[in-house]
VODREN-912332 format. One line per 3 residues: number of its first residue (from 0); their letters; for each residue x, y, z of N, C-alpha, C, O. Coordinates in pm, whole numbers, plus 50000, padded with zeros to 5 digits. Last residue first. Example, Ala and Ser with C-alpha at 12.3 -4.5 7.8 and 13.67 -1.06 7.14 Angstrom:
<recs>
1 = SA = 51285 49775 50708 51367 49894 50714 51290 50003 50787 51341 50114 50804 ~ 51319 49431 50780 51230 49550 50780 51320 49670 50780 51424 49668 50846
</recs>
This chain:
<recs>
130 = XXX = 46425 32590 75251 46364 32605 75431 46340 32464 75440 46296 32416 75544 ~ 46483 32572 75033 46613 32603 75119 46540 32637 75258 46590 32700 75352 ~ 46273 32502 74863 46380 32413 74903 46515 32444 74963 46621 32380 74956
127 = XXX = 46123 32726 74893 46091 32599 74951 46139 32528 74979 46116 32463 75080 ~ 46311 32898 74662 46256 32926 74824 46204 32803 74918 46260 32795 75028 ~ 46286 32742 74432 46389 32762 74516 46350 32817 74620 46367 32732 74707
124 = XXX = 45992 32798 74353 46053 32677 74446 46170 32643 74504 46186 32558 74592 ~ 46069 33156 74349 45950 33051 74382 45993 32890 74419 46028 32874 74536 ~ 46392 33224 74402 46296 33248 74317 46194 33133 74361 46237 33027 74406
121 = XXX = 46671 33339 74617 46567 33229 74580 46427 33274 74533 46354 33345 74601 ~ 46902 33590 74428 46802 33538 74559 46675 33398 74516 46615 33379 74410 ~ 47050 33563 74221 47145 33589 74368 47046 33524 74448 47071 33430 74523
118 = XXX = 47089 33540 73889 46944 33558 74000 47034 33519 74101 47109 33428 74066 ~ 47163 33602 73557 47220 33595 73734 47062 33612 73795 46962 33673 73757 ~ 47051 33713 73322 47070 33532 73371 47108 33549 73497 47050 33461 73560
115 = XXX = 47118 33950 73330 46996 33912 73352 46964 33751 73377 46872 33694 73437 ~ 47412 33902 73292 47340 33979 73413 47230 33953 73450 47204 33930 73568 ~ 47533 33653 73135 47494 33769 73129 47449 33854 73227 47553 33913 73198
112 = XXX = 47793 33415 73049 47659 33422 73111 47650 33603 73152 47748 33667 73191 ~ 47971 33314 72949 47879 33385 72866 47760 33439 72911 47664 33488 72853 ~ 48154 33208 73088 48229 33297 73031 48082 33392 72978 48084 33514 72970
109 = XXX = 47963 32929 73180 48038 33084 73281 48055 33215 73195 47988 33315 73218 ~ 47998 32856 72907 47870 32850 73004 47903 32964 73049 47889 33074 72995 ~ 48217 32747 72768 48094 32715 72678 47953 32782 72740 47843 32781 72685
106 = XXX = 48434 32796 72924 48412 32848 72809 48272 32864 72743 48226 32962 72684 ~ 48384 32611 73203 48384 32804 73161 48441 32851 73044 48505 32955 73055 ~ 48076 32475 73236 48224 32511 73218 48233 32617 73130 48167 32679 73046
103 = XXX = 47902 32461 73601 47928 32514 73469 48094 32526 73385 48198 32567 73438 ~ 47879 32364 73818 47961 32299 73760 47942 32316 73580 47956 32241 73484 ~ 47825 32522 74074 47719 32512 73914 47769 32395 73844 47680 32317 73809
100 = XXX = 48057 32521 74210 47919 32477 74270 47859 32442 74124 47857 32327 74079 ~ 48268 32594 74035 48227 32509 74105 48141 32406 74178 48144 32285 74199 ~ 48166 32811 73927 48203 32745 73849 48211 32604 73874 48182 32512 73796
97 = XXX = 48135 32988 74160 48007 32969 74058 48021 32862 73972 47919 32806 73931 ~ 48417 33002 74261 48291 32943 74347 48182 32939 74228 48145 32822 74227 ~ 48542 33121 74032 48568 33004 74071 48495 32936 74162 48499 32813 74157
94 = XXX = 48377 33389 74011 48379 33291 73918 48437 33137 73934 48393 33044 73866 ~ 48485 33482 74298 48382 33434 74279 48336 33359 74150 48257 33266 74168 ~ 48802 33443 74228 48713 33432 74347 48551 33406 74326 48510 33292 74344
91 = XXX = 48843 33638 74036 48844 33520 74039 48772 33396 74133 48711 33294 74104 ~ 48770 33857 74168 48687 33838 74075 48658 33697 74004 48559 33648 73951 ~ 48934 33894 74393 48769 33909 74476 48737 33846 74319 48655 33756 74337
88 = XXX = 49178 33652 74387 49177 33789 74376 48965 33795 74381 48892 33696 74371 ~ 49286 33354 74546 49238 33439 74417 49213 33548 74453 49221 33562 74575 ~ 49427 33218 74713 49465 33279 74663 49465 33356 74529 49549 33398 74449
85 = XXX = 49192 33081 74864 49210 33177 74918 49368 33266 74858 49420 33355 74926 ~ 49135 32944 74619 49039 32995 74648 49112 33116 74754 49091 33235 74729 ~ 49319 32736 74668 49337 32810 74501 49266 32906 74558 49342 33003 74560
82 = XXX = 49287 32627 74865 49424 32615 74871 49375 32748 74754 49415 32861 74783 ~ 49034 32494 74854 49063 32588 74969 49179 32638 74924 49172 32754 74964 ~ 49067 32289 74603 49020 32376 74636 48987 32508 74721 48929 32606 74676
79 = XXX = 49284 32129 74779 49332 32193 74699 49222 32317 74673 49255 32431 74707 ~ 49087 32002 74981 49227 32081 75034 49263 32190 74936 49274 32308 74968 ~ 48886 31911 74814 48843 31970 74901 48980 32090 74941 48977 32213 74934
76 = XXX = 49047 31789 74538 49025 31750 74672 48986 31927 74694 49026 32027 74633 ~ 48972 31788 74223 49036 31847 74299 48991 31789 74399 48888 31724 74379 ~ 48939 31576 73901 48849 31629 74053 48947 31664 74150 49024 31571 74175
73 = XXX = 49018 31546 73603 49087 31510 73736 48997 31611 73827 49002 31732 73803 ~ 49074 31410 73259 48968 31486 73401 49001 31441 73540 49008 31325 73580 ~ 49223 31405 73127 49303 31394 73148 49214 31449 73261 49261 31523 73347
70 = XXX = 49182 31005 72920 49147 31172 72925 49218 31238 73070 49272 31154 73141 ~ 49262 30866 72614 49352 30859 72797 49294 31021 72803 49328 31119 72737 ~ 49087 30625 72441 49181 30798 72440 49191 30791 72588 49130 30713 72661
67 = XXX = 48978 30400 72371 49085 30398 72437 49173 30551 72468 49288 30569 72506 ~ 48780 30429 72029 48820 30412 72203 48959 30391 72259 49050 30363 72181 ~ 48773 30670 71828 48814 30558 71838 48820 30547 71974 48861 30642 72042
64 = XXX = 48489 30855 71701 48580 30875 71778 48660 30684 71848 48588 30601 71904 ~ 48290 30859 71417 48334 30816 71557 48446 30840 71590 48525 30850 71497 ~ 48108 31051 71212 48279 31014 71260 48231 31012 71377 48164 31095 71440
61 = XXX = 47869 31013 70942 47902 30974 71087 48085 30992 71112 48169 30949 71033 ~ 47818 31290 70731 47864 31114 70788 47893 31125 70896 47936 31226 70953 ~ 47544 31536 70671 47695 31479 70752 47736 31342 70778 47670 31283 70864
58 = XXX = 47425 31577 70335 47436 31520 70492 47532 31472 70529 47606 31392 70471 ~ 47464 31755 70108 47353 31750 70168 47327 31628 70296 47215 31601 70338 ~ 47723 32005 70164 47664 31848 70133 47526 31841 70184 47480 31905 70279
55 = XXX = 47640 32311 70149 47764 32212 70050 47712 32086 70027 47667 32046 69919 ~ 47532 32455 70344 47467 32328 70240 47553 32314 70126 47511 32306 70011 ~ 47692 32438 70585 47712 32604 70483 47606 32566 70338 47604 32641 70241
52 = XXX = 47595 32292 70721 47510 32403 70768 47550 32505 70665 47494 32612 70642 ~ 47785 32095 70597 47598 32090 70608 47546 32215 70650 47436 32242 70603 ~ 48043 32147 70669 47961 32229 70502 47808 32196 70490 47728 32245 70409
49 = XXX = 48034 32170 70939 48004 32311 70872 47967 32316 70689 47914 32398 70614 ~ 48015 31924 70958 47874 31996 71033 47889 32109 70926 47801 32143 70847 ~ 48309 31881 70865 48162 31834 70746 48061 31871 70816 47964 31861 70741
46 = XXX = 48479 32035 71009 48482 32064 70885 48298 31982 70824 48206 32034 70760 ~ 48386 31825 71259 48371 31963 71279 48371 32038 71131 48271 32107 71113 ~ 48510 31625 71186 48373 31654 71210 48309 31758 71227 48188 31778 71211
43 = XXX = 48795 31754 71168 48691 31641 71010 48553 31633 71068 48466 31634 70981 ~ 48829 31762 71418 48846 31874 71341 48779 31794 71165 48711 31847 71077 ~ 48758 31483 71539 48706 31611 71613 48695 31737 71473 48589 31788 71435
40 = XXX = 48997 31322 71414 48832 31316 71355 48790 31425 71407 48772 31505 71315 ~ 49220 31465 71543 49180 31483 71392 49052 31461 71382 48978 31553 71348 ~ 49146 31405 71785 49196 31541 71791 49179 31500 71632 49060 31523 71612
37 = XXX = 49190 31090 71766 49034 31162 71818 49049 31305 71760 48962 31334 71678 ~ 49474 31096 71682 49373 31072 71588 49253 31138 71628 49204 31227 71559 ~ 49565 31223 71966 49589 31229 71827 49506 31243 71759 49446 31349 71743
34 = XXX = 49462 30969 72131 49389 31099 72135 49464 31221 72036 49401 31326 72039 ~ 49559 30791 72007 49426 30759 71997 49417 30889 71998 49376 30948 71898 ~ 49901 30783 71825 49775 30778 71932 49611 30776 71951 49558 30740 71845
31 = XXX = 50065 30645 71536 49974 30782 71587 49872 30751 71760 49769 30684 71760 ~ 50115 30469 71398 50161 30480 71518 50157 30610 71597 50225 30656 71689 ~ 50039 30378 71162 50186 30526 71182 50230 30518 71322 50342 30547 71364
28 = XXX = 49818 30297 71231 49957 30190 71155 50052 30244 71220 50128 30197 71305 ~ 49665 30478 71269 49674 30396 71400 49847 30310 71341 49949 30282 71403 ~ 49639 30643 71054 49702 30651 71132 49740 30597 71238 49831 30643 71307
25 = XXX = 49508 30452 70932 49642 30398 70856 49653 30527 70960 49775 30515 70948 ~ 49243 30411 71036 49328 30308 71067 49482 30359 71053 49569 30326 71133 ~ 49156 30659 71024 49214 30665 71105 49289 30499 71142 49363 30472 71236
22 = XXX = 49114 30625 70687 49195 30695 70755 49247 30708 70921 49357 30756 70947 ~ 48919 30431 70746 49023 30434 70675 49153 30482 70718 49253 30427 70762 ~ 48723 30571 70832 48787 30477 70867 48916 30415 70877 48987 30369 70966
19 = XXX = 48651 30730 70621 48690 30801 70746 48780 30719 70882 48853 30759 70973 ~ 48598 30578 70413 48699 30662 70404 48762 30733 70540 48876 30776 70560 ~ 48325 30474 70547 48458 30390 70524 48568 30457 70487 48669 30398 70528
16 = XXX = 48185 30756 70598 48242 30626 70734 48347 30588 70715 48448 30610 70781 ~ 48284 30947 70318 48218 30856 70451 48242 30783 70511 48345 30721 70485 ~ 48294 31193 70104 48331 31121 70221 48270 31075 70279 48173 31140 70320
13 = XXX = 48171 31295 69889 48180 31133 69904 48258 31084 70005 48293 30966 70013 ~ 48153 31592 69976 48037 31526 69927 48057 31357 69931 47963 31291 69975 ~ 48418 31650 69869 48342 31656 70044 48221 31596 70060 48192 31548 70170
10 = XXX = 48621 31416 69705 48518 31547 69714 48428 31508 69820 48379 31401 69854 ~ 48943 31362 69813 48791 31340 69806 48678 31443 69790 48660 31540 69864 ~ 49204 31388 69875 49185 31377 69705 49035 31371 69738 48987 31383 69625
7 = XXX = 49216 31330 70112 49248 31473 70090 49191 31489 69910 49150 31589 69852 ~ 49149 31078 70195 49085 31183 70241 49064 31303 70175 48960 31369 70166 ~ 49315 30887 69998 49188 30900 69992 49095 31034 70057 48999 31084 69998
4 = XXX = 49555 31057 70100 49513 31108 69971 49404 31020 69915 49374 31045 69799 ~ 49661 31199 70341 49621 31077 70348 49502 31107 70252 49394 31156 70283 ~ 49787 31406 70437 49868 31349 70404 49799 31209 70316 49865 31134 70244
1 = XX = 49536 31624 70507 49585 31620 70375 49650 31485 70316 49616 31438 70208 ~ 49558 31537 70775 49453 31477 70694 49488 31484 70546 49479 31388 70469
</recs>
């Protein structure tokens, strides 16, 4: 981002859309990728939430994310799942069934979840809906 001295020359305060634009055109020129570039706006959106919440600026510009990024989400078969499962260890093992079923992800969810958040047995309408 530095390289690109409308961005980098800007006070944080007058960045916007069209500068932001900007910039990911003349990396599209370079011949930069989509999910590249996405991976920069991500970290420039992420930099201007934080000077709104640090109140540097008094409001975040919009950054879009350019279309066409190639993602890389892939759903296991049934096989493979059996396959990983009976070569996990008892702890993996069950974080990989919770993770699964819940389809919690496991940085933002699993990883944080606490004791008193666990409930094992069916609570009031969960009971109803397993008879």
């Amino acid at each position: 981002m530095l390289n690109f001295a409308d961005l980098a020359n800007a006070q944080i305060s007058k960045i916007n859309p069209e500068i932001v634009a900007r910039f990911a055109g003349n990396r599209k020129i370079a011949g930069v990728g989509v999910s590249s570039i996405n991976g920069d706006l991500r970290t420039l959106r992420r930099l201007l939430r934080l000077a709104f919440e640090w109140e540097v600026i008094p409001r975040v510009p919009v950054v879009h994310a350019l279309p066409g990024e190639k993602t890389r989400d892939r759903v296991i078969t049934f096989e493979e799942e059996q396959a990983y499962l009976a070569c996990s260890g008892p702890n993996l093992l069950a974080l990989t069934i919770l993770a699964a079923d819940t389809g919690m992800r496991p940085k933002s969810e699993l990883f944080r979840l606490e004791w008193p958040q666990v409930h094992l047995e069916p609570s009031g309408n969960d009971a109803e809906w397993l008879h």
